[in-house]
Steps between C-alpha positions, in 0.01 A plus 500: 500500500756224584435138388649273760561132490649255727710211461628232691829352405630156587855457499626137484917430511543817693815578665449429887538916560247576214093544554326155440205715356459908361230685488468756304236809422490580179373802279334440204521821422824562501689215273434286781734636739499373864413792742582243776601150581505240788764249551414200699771293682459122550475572856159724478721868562442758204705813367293759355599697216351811442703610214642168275704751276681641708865480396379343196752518153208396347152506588224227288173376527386229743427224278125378500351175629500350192859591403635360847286207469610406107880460648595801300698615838635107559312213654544608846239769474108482518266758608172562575225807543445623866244752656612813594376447847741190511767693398451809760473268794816338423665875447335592864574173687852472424386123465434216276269222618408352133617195304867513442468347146243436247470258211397646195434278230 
């Protein structure tokens, strides 16, 4: 049986054409591979991505909370845990209605 997690990640000093925030489902079983992510747009509008590998030259691991949140990635990235149910209403709307940044300390 799959292990899922999900993150929310918060991308400061974004490029204007880049996702302000990514979410991403992750399986613990699997080297903590994504099965599939959410990127939120500044203006609310999501792209689902049912396959993040795709195309991939190299496929790793979605790093966890703490890594992202440790600056390990740079200082423009902080994450957090979200429900599943969060996530799947996001994937169904098509929408983002949430906080477009968070301070993590």
């Amino acid at each position: 049986m799959k292990q899922m997690e999900y993150l929310k990640l918060f991308w400061d000093h974004k490029p204007d054409h880049e996702p302000v925030i990514i979410l991403y489902e992750v399986n613990l079983t699997e080297e903590r591979l994504a099965i599939r992510s959410i990127d939120i747009f500044s203006d609310g509008t999501t792209r689902n991505i049912d396959d993040l590998y795709s195309g991939a030259i190299e496929i790793t691991p979605i790093p966890t909370v703490e890594e992202f949140n440790s600056h390990i990635w740079g200082h423009e990235f902080h994450a957090d845990f979200i429900s599943k149910e969060e996530f799947e209403k996001i994937w169904n709307n098509h929408f983002y209605d949430g906080k477009m940044n968070e301070t993590i300390h």
